[in-house]
Legacy VTK file of the C-alpha trace (Angstrom):
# vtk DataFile Version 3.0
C-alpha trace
ASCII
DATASET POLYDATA
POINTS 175 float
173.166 -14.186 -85.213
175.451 -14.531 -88.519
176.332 -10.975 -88.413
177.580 -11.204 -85.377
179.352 -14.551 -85.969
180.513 -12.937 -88.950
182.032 -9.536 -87.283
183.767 -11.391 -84.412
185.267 -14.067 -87.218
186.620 -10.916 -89.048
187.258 -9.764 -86.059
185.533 -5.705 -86.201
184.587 -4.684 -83.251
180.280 -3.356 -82.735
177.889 -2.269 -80.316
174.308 -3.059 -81.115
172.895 -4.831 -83.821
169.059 -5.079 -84.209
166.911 -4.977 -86.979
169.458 -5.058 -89.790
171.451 -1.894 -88.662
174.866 -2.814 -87.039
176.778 -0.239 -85.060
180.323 -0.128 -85.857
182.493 0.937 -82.853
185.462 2.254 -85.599
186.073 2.524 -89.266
187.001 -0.938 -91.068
189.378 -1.357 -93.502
188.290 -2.010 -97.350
189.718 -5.303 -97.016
187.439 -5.925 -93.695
184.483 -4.399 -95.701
185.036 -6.662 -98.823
185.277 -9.787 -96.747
182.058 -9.067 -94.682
180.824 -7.786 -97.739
181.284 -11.300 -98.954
180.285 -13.714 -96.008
177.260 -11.642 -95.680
175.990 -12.209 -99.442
176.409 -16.132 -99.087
173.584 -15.479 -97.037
171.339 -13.447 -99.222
172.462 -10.283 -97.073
174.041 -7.279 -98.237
176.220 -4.346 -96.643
174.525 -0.897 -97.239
177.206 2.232 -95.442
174.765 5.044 -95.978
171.253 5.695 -93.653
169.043 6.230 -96.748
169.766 2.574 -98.062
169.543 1.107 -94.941
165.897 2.740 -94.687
165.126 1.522 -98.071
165.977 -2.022 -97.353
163.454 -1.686 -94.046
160.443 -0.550 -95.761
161.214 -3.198 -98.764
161.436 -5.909 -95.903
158.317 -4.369 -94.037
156.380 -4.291 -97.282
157.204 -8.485 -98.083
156.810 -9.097 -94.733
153.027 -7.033 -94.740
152.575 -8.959 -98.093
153.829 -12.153 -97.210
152.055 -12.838 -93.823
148.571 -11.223 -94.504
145.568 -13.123 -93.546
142.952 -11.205 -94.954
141.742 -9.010 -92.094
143.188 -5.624 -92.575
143.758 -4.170 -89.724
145.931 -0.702 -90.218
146.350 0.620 -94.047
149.916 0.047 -95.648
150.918 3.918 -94.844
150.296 3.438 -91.106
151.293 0.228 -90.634
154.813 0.815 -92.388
155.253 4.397 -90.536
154.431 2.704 -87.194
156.557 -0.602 -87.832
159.678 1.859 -89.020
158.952 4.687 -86.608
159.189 7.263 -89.081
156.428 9.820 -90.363
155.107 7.859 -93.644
155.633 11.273 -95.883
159.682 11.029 -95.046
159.601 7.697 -95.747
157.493 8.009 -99.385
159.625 10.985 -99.830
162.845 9.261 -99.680
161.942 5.742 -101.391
160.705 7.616 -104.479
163.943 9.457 -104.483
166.012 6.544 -104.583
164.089 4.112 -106.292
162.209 6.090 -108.298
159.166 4.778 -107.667
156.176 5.193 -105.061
155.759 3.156 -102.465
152.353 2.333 -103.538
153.594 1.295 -107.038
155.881 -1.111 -105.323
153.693 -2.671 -103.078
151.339 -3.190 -106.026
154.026 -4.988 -108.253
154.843 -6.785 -105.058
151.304 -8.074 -104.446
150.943 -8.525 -108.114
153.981 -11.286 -107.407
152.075 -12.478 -105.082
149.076 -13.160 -106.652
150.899 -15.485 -109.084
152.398 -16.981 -106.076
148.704 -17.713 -104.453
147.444 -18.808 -108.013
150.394 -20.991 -109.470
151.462 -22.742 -106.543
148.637 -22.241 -103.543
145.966 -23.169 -105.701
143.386 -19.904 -104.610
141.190 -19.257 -106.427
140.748 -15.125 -107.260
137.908 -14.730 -104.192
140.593 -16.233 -101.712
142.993 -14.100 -102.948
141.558 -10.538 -103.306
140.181 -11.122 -99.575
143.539 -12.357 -98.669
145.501 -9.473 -99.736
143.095 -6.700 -99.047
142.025 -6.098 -102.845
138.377 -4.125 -102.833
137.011 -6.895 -105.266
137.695 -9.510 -107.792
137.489 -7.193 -110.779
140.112 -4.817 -108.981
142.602 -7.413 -108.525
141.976 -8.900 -111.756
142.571 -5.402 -113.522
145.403 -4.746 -111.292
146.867 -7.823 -112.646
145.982 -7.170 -115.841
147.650 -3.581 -116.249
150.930 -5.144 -114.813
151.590 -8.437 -116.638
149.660 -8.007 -119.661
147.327 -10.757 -119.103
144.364 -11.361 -117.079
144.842 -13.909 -113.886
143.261 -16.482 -116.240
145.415 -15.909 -119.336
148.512 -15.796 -117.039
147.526 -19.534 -115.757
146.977 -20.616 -119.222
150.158 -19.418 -120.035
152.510 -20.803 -117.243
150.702 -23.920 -118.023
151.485 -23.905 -121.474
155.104 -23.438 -120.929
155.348 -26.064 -118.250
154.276 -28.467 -120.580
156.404 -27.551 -123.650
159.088 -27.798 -121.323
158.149 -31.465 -120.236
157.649 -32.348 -123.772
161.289 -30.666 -124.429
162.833 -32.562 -122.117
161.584 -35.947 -122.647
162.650 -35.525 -126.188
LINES 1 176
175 0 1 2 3 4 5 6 7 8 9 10 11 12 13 14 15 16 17 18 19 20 21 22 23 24 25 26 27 28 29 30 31 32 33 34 35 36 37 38 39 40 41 42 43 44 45 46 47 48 49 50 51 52 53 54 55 56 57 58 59 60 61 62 63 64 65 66 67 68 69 70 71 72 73 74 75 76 77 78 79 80 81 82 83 84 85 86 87 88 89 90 91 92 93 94 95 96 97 98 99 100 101 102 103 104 105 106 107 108 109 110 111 112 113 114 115 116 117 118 119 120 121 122 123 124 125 126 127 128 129 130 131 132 133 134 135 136 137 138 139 140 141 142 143 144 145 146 147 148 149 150 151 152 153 154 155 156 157 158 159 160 161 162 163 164 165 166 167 168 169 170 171 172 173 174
């Protein structure tokens, strides 16, 4: 809805928009570019021109979304689920994330469920059963180790820690 509120404002004419991919009906200008460029970003949007980006941005999104709104019962893996959700063979779509990001897919989604593990545990309040069930982890001690090989620190540590700083940082600014 703000895209298109957006393109009619600037006035550049489109066909379809749906699922983050707009269809421009003629080239815009660099000026029209910079300014939609501009409105969209107030919104925490960006403008992508070429196809591979725009892919890039979908499987990111599909990923959070997977991530974000997981209850616990797995019900696809992540390769199917993303290939059916993007209808696009999941080897094309590895294939051309690790080219641009330079990373796997599977290394991002487990930095993104590693972010959301601190989520669950800093501001939730799970405990590490709740969480390993609710984001598909095999077992406590996989999670745990998971977590461990990205931070640094094990889940407990990393609690320890955060709490530590939170209360320097009260003390700091009492002072």
């Amino acid at each position: 809805m703000l895209v298109k509120e957006e393109l009619e404002r600037l006035e550049i004419p489109f066909g379809f928009i749906d699922q983050g991919v707009v269809e421009l009906l003629e080239e815009i200008s660099l000026n029209q570019r910079s300014q939609l460029k501009k409105s969209l970003s107030k919104f925490g949007m960006k403008l992508h021109k070429d196809k591979k980006s725009i892919l890039i941005e979908k499987i990111k999104n599909t990923i959070l979304e997977m991530l974000q709104y997981s209850d616990g019962s797995p019900t696809k893996n992540y390769s199917e689920y993303i290939s059916e959700k993007l209808n696009y063979d999941y080897t094309y779509l590895a294939n051309i994330f690790s080219e641009v990001k330079g990373i796997t897919i599977q290394q991002y989604i487990i930095l993104n469920k590693i972010e959301r593990v601190k989520e669950l545990l800093l501001y939730d309040g799970l405990n590490l059963t709740e969480i390993s069930y609710k984001l598909h982890y095999s077992s406590v001690a996989h999670l745990s180790g998971q977590f461990k090989k990205v931070t640094g620190y094990s889940p407990s540590n990393y609690i320890e820690m955060k709490q530590i700083r939170e209360e320097t940082m009260e003390t700091m600014e009492i002072i």
